[in-house]
C-alpha positions in Angstrom: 188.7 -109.2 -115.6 189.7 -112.1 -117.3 192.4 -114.7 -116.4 195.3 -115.3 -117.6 196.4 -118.4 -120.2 199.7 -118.0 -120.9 202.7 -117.2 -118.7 206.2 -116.4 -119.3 209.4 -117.9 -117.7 211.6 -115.5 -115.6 214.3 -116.9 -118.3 212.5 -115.7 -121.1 211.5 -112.4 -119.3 214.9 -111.5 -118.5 215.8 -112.3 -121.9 212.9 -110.3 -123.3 213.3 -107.2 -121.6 217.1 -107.0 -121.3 217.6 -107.8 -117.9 219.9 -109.9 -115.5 218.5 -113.3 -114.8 220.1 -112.8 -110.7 218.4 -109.6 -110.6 215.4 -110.9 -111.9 215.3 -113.5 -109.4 216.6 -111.8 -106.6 213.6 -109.2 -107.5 210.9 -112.5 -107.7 212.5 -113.8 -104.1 209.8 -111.1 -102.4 206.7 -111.8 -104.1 205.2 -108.4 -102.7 207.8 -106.8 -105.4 204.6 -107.9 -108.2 201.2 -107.4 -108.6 199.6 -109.8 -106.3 198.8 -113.5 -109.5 200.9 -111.7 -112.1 204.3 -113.9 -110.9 203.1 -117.8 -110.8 205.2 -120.3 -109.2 205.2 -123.8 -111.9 205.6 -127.0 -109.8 207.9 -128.9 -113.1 208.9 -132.1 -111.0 212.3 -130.4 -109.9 213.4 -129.3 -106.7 213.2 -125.7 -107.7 210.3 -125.4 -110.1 209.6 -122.5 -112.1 208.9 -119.2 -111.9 206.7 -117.1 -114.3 204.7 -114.1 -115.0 202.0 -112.8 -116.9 201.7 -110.6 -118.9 200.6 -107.4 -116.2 203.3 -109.4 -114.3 205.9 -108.5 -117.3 205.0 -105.0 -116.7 204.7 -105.0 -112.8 208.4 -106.1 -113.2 209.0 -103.3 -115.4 207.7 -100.6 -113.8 209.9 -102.0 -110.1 213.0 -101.8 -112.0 212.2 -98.0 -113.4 211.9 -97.3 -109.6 215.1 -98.7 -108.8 216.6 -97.4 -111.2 215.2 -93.7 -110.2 217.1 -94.9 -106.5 220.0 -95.9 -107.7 221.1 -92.5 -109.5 
Protein backbone atom coordinates (compact mmCIF):
# COMPACT_ATOMS: atom_id res chain seq x y z
CA UNK A 1 0.00 0.00 0.00
CA UNK A 2 1.42 3.10 -0.73
CA UNK A 3 1.95 6.06 1.65
CA UNK A 4 0.45 8.96 1.92
CA UNK A 5 1.92 12.63 0.51
CA UNK A 6 -0.50 14.98 1.31
CA UNK A 7 -2.56 15.60 4.36
CA UNK A 8 -5.39 17.74 5.14
CA UNK A 9 -5.94 20.17 8.22
CA UNK A 10 -8.81 19.25 10.67
CA UNK A 11 -9.73 23.12 9.58
CA UNK A 12 -9.99 22.36 6.18
CA UNK A 13 -11.82 18.93 6.80
CA UNK A 14 -14.38 20.29 8.82
CA UNK A 15 -14.84 22.87 6.24
CA UNK A 16 -14.83 20.32 3.51
CA UNK A 17 -17.25 18.02 4.64
CA UNK A 18 -19.70 20.34 6.59
CA UNK A 19 -18.82 19.67 9.89
CA UNK A 20 -18.23 21.56 13.35
CA UNK A 21 -14.58 22.32 13.95
CA UNK A 22 -15.35 21.30 18.14
CA UNK A 23 -16.86 18.19 17.07
CA UNK A 24 -14.15 17.52 14.76
CA UNK A 25 -11.71 17.95 17.41
CA UNK A 26 -13.41 16.59 20.19
CA UNK A 27 -13.79 13.41 17.67
CA UNK A 28 -9.60 13.64 16.96
CA UNK A 29 -9.07 13.92 21.05
CA UNK A 30 -9.28 9.81 20.96
CA UNK A 31 -7.11 8.84 18.24
CA UNK A 32 -8.69 5.19 18.38
CA UNK A 33 -11.91 7.09 16.73
CA UNK A 34 -9.56 6.82 13.09
CA UNK A 35 -7.93 4.45 11.20
CA UNK A 36 -4.73 3.75 12.90
CA UNK A 37 -1.83 6.77 10.39
CA UNK A 38 -4.90 8.24 8.59
CA UNK A 39 -5.01 11.34 11.47
CA UNK A 40 -1.23 12.79 11.72
CA UNK A 41 -0.27 15.02 14.43
CA UNK A 42 2.05 18.26 12.55
CA UNK A 43 4.62 19.61 15.14
CA UNK A 44 4.25 23.70 13.43
CA UNK A 45 6.53 25.41 16.21
CA UNK A 46 3.32 26.22 18.42
CA UNK A 47 2.20 24.91 21.46
CA UNK A 48 -0.65 23.01 19.99
CA UNK A 49 0.53 21.94 16.54
CA UNK A 50 -1.61 20.56 14.00
CA UNK A 51 -3.75 18.05 13.35
CA UNK A 52 -4.43 16.40 9.97
CA UNK A 53 -5.67 13.52 8.06
CA UNK A 54 -5.41 11.69 4.98
CA UNK A 55 -7.22 11.05 2.78
CA UNK A 56 -8.67 7.26 4.16
CA UNK A 57 -8.44 9.42 7.32
CA UNK A 58 -11.13 11.89 5.62
CA UNK A 59 -13.27 9.02 5.22
CA UNK A 60 -12.54 7.11 8.57
CA UNK A 61 -13.95 10.46 9.96
CA UNK A 62 -16.88 10.09 7.80
CA UNK A 63 -17.93 6.98 8.28
CA UNK A 64 -17.61 7.65 12.69
CA UNK A 65 -19.95 10.53 12.26
CA UNK A 66 -22.60 8.28 10.08
CA UNK A 67 -22.49 6.06 13.22
CA UNK A 68 -23.12 8.72 15.51
CA UNK A 69 -25.42 10.00 13.80
CA UNK A 70 -27.33 6.40 13.53
CA UNK A 71 -26.99 6.85 17.81
CA UNK A 72 -28.18 9.87 18.17
CA UNK A 73 -31.71 9.31 16.47
Amino acid sequence: MARPTHVYTIEYVATLIGENLELLEEIASNSDNIDYGEMIHVYDGTDEGSTTFTDRGIESLQEFLGRCHVIER
